[in-house]
Biopython code that builds the backbone (N, CA, C, O; Angstrom):
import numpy as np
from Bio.PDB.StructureBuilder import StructureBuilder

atoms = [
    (1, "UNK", "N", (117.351, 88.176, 90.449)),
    (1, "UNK", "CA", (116.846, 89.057, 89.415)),
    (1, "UNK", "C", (115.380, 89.358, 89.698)),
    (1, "UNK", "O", (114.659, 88.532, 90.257)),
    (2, "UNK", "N", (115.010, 90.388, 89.357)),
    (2, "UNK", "CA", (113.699, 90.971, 89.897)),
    (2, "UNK", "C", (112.626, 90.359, 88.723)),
    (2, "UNK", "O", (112.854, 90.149, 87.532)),
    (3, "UNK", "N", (111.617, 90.191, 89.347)),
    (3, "UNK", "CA", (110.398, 89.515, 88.643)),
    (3, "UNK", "C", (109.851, 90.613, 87.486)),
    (3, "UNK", "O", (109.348, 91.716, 87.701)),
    (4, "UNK", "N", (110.125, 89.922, 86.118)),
    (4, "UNK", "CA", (109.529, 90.961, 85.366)),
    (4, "UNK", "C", (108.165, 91.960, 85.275)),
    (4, "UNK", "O", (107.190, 91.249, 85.036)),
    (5, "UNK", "N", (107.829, 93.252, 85.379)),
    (5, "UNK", "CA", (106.462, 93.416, 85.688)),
    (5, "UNK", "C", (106.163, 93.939, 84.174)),
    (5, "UNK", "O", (106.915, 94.370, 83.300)),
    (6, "UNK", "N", (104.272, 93.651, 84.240)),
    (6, "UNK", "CA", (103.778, 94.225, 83.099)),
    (6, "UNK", "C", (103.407, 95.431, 82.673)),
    (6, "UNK", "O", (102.276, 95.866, 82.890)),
    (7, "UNK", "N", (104.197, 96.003, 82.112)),
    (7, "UNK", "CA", (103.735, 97.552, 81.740)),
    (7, "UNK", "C", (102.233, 98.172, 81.644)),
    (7, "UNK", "O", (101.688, 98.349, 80.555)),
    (8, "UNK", "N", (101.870, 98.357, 82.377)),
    (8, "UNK", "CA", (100.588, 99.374, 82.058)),
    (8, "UNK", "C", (100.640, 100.775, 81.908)),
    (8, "UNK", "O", (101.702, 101.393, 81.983)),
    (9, "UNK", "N", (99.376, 101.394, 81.669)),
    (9, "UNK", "CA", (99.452, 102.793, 81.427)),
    (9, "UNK", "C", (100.651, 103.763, 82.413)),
    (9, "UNK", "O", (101.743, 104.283, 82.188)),
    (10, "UNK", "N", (99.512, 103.614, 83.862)),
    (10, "UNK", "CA", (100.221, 103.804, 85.078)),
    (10, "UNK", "C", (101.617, 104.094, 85.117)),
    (10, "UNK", "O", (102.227, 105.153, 85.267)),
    (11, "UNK", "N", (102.171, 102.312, 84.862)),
    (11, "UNK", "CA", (103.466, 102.484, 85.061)),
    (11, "UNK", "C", (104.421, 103.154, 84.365)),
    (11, "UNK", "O", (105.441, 103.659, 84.834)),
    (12, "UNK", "N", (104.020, 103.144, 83.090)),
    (12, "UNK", "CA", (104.465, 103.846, 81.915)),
    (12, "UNK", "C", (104.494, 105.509, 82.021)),
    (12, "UNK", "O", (105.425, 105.990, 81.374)),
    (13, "UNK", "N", (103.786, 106.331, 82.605)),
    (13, "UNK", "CA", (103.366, 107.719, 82.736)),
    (13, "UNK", "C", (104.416, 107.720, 84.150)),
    (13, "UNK", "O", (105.343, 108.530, 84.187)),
    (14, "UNK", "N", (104.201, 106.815, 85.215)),
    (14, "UNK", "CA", (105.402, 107.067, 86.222)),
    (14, "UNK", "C", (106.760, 107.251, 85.526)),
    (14, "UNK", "O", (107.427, 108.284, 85.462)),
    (15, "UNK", "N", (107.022, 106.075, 85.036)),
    (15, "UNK", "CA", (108.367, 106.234, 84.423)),
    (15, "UNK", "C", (108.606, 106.927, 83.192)),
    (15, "UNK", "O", (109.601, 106.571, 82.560)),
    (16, "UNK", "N", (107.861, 107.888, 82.705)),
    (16, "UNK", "CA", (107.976, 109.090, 81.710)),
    (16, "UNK", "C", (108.024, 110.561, 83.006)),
    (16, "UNK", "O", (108.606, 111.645, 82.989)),
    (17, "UNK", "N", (107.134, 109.911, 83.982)),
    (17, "UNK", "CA", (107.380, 111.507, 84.711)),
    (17, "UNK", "C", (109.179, 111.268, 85.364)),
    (17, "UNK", "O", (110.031, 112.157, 85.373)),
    (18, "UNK", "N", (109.284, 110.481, 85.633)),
    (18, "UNK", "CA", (110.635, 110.650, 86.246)),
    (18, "UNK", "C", (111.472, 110.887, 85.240)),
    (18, "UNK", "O", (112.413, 111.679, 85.301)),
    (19, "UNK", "N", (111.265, 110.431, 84.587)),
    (19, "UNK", "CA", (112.663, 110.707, 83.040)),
    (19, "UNK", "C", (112.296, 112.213, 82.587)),
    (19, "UNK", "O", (113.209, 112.759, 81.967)),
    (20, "UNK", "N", (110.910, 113.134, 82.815)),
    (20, "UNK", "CA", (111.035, 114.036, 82.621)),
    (20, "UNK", "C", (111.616, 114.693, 84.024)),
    (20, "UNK", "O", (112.048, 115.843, 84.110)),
    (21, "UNK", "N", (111.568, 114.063, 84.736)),
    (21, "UNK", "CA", (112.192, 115.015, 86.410)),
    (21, "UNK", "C", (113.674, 115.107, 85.560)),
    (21, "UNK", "O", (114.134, 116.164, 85.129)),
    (22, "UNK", "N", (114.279, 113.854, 85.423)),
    (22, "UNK", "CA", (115.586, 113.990, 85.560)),
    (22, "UNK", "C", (116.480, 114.353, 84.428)),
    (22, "UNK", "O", (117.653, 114.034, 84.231)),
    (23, "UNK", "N", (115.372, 115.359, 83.472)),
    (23, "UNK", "CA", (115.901, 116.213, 82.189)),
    (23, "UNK", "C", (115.786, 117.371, 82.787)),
    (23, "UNK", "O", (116.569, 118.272, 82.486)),
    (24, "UNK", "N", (114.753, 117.576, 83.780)),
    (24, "UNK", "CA", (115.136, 119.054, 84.346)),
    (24, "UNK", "C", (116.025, 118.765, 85.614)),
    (24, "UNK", "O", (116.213, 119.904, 86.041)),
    (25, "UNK", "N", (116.510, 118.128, 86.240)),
    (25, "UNK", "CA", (117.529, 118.163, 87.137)),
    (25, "UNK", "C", (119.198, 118.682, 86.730)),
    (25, "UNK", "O", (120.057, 119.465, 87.136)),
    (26, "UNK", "N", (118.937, 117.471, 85.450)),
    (26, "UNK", "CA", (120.384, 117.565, 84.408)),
    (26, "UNK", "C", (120.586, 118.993, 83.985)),
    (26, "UNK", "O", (121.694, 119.527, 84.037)),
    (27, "UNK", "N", (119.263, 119.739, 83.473)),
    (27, "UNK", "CA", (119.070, 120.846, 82.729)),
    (27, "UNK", "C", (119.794, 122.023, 83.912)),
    (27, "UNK", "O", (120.729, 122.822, 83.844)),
    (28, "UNK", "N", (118.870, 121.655, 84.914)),
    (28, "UNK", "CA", (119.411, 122.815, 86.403)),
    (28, "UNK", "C", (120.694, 122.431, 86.487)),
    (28, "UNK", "O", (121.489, 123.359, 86.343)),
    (29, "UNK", "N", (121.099, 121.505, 86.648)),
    (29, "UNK", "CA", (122.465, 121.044, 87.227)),
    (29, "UNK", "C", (123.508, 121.868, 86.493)),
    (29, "UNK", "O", (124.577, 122.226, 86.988)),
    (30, "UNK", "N", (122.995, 122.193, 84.990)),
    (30, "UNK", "CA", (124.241, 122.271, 84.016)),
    (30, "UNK", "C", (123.720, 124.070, 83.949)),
    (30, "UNK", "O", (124.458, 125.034, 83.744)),
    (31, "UNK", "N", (122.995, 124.071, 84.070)),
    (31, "UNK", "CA", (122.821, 125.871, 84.240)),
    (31, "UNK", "C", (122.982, 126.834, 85.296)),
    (31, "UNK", "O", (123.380, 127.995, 85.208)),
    (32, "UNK", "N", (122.598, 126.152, 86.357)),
    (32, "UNK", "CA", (122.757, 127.038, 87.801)),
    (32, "UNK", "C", (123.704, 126.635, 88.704)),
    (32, "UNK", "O", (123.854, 125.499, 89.154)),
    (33, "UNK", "N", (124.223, 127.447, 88.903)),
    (33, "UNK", "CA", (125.635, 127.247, 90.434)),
    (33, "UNK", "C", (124.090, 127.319, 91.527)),
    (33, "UNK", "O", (123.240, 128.208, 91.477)),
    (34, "UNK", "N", (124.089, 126.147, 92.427)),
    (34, "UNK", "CA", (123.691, 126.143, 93.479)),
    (34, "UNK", "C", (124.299, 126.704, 94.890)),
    (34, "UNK", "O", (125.502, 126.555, 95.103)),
    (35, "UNK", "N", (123.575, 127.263, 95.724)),
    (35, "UNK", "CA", (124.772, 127.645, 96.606)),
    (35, "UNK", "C", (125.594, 127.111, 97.337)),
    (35, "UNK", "O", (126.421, 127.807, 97.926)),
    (36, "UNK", "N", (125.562, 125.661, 97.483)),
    (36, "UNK", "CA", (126.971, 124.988, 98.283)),
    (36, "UNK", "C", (127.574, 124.826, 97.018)),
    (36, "UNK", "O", (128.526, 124.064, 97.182)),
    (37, "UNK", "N", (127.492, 125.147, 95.912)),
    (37, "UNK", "CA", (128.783, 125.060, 94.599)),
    (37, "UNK", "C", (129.387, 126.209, 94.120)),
    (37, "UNK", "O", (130.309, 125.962, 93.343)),
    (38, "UNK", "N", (129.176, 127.380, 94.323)),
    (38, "UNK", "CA", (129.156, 128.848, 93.463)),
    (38, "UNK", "C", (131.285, 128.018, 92.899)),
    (38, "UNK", "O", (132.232, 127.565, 93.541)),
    (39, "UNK", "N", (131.047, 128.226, 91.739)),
    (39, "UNK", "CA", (132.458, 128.812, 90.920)),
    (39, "UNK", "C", (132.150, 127.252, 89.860)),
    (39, "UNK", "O", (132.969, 126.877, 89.021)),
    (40, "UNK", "N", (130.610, 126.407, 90.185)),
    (40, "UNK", "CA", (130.322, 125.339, 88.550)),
    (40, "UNK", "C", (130.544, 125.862, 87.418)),
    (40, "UNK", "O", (131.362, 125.494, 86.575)),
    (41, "UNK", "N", (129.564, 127.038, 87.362)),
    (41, "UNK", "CA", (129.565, 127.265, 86.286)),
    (41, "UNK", "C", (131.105, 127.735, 85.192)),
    (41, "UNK", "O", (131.590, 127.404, 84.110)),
    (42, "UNK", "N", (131.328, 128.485, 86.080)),
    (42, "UNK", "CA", (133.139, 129.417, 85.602)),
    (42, "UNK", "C", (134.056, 127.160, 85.209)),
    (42, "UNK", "O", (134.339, 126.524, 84.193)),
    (43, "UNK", "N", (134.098, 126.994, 86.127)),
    (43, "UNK", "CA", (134.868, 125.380, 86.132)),
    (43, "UNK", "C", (134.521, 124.574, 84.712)),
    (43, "UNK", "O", (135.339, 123.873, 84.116)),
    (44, "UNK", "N", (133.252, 124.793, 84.321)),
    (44, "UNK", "CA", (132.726, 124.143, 82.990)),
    (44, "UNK", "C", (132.835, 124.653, 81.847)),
    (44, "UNK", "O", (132.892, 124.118, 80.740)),
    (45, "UNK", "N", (132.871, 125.969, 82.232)),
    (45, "UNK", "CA", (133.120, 126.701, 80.877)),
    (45, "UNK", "C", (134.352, 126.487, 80.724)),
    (45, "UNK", "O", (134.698, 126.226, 79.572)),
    (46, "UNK", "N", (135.347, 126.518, 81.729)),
    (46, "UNK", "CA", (136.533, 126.248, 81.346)),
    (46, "UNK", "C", (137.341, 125.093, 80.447)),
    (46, "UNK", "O", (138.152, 125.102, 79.521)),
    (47, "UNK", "N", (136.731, 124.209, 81.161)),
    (47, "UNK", "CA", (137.039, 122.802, 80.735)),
    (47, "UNK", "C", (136.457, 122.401, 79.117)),
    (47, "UNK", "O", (137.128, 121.950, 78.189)),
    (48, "UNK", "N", (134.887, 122.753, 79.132)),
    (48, "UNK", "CA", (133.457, 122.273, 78.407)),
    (48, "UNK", "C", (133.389, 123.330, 77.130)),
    (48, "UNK", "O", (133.301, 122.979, 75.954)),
    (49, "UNK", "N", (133.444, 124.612, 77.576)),
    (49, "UNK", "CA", (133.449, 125.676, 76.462)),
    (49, "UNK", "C", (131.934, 126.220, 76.478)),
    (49, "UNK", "O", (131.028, 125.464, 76.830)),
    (50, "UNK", "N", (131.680, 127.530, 76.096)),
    (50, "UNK", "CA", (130.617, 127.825, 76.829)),
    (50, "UNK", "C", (129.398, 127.278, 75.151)),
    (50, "UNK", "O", (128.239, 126.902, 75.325)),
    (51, "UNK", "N", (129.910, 127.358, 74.024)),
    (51, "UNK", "CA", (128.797, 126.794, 73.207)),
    (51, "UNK", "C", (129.026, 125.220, 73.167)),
    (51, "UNK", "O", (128.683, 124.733, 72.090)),
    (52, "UNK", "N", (129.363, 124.612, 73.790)),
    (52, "UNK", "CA", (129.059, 122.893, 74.269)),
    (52, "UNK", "C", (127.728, 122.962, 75.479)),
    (52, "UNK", "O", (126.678, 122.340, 75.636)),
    (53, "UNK", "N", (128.449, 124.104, 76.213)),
    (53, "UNK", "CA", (127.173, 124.125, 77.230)),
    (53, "UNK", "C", (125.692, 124.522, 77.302)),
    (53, "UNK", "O", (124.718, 124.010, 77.855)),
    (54, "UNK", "N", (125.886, 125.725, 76.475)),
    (54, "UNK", "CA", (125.038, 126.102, 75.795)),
    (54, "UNK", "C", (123.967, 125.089, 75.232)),
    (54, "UNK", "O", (122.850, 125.028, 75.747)),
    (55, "UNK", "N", (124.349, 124.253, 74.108)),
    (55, "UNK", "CA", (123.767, 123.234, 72.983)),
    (55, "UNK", "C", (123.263, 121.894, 74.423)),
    (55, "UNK", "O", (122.198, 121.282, 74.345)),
    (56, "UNK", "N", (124.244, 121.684, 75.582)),
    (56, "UNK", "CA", (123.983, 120.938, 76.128)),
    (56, "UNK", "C", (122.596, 120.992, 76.700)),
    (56, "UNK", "O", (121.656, 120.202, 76.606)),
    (57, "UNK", "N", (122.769, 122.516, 77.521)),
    (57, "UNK", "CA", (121.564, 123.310, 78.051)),
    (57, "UNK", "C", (120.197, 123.610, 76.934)),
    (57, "UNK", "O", (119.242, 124.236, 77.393)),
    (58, "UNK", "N", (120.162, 123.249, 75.808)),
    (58, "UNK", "CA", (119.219, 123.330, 75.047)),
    (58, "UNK", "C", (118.851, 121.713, 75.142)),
    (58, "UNK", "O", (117.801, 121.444, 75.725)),
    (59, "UNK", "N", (119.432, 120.908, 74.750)),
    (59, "UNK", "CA", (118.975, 119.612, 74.806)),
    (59, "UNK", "C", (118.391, 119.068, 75.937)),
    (59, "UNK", "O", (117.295, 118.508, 75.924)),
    (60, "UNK", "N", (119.073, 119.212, 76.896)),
    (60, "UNK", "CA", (118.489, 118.879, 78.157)),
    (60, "UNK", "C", (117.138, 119.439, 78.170)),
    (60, "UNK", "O", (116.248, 118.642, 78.468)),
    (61, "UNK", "N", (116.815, 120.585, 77.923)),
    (61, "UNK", "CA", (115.260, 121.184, 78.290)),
    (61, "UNK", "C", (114.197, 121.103, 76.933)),
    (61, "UNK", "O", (113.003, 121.399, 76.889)),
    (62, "UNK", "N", (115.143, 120.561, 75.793)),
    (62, "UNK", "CA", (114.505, 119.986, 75.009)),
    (62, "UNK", "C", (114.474, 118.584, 75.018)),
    (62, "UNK", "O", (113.971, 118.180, 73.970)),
    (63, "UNK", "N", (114.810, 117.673, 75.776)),
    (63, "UNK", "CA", (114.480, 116.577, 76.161)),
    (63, "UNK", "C", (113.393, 116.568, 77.413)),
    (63, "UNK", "O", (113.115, 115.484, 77.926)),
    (64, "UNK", "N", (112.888, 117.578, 77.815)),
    (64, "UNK", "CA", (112.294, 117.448, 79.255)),
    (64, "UNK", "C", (110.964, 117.818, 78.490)),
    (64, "UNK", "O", (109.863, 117.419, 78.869)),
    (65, "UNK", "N", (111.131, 118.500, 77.540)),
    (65, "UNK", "CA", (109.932, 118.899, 76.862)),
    (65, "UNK", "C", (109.198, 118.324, 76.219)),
    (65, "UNK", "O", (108.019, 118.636, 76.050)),
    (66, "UNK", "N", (109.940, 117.086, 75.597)),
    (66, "UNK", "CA", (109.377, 116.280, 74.570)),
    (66, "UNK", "C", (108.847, 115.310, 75.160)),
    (66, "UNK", "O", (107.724, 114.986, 74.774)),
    (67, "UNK", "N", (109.488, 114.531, 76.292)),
    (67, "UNK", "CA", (109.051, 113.985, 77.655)),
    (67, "UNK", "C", (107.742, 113.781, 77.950)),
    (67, "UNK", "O", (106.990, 112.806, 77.965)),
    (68, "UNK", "N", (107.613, 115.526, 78.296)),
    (68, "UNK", "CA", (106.262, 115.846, 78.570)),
    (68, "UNK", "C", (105.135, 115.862, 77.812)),
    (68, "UNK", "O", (104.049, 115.529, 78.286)),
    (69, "UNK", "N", (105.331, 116.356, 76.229)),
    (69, "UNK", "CA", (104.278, 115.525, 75.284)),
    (69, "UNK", "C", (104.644, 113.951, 75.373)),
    (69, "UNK", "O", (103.601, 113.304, 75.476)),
    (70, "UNK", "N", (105.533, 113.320, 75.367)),
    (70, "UNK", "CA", (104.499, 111.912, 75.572)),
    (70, "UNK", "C", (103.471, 111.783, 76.483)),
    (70, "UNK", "O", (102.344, 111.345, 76.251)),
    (71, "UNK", "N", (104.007, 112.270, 77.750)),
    (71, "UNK", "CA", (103.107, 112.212, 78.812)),
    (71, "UNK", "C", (101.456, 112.982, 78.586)),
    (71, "UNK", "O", (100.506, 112.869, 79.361)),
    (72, "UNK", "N", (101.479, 113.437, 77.829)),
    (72, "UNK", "CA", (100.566, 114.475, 77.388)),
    (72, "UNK", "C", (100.033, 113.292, 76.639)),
    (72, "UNK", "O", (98.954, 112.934, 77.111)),
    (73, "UNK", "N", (100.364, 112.700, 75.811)),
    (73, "UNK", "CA", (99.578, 111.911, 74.793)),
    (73, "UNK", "C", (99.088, 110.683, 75.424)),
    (73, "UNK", "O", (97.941, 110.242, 75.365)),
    (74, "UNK", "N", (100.174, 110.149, 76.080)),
    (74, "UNK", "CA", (99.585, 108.858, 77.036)),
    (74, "UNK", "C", (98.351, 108.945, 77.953)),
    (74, "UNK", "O", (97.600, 108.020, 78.262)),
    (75, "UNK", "N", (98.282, 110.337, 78.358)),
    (75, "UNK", "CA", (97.173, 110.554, 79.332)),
    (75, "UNK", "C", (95.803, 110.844, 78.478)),
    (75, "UNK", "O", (94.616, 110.657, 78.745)),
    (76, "UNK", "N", (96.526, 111.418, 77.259)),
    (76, "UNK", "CA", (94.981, 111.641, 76.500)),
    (76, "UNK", "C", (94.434, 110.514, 75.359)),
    (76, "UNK", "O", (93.486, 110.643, 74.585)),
    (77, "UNK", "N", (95.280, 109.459, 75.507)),
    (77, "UNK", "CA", (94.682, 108.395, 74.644)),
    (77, "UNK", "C", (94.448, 107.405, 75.601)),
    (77, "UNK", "O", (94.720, 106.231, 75.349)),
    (78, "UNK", "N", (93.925, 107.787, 76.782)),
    (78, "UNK", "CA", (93.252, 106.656, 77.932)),
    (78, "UNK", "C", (91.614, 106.763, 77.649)),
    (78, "UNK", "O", (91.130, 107.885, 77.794)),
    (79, "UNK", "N", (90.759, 105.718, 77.271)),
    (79, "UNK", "CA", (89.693, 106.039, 76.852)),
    (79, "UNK", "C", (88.653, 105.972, 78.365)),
    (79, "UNK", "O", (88.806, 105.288, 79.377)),
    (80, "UNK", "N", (87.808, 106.767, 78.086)),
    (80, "UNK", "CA", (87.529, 107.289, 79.330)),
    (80, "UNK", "C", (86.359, 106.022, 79.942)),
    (80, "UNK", "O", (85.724, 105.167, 79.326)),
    (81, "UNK", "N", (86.410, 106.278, 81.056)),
    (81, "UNK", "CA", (85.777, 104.653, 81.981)),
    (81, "UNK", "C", (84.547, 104.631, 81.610)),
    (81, "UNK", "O", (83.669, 105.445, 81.895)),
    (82, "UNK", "N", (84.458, 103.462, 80.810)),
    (82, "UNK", "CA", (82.548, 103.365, 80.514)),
    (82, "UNK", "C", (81.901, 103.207, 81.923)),
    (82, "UNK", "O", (82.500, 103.318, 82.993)),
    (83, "UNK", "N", (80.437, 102.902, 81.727)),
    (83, "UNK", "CA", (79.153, 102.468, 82.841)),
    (83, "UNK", "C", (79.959, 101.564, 83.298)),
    (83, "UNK", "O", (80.956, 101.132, 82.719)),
    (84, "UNK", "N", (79.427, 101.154, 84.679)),
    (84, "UNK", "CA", (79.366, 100.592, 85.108)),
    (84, "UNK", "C", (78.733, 99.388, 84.388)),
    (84, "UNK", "O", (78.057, 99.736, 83.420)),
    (85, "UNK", "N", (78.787, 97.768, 84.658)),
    (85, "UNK", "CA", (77.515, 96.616, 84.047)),
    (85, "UNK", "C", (76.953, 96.036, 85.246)),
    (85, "UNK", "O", (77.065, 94.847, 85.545)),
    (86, "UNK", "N", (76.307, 96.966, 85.964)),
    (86, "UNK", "CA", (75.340, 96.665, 87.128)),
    (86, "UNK", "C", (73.629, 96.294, 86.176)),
    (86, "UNK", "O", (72.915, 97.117, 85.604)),
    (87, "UNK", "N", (73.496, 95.352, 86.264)),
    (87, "UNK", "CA", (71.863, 95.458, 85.817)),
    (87, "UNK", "C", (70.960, 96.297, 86.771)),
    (87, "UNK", "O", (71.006, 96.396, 87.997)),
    (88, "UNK", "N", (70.090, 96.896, 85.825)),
    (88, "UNK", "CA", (69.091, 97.611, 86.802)),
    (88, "UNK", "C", (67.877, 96.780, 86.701)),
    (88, "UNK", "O", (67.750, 95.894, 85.856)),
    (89, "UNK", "N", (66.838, 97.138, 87.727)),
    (89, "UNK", "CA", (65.612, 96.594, 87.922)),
    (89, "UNK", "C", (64.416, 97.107, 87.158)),
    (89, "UNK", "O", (63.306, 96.608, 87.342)),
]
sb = StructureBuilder()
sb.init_structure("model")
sb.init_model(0)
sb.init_chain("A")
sb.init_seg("    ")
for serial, (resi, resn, name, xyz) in enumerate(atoms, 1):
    if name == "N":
        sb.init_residue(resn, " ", resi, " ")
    sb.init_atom(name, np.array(xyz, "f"), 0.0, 1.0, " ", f" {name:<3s}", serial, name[0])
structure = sb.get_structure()
């Protein structure tokens, strides 16, 4: 089992940017036929229905969004680096 690590800012903003990567991956995935796939989209609607996909395709990019204000807030409640405590002469 892997050694527990301690969350810091850092790590925390890494692992918010990737969770926002992989709301827009999901988001693309479920909206665009890529070109080694052309006939996704037609296949999902079939199966999925096109207002499941729809609502899906809203969530997804409203999850990528909201994401990104955390990330937005985490970065702006870092208080900014005091002086240095070098004594001067």
């Amino acid at each position: 089992m892997a050694t527990p690590v301690q969350a810091d800012r850092v790590h925390v903003l890494q692992r918010l940017r990737d969770l926002r990567d992989w709301a827009h991956f999901i988001h693309d995935s479920i909206t665009m036929d890529q070109p080694y796939e052309t006939g996704k989209q037609d296949l999902l609607v079939a199966y999925l229905g096109d207002e499941f996909l729809r609502e899906f395709a809203n969530d997804s990019a409203s999850l990528a969004r909201r994401i990104e204000l955390m990330i937005e807030k985490v970065e702006a409640s870092a208080a900014p680096a005091g002086k240095a405590e070098i004594p001067s002469r």
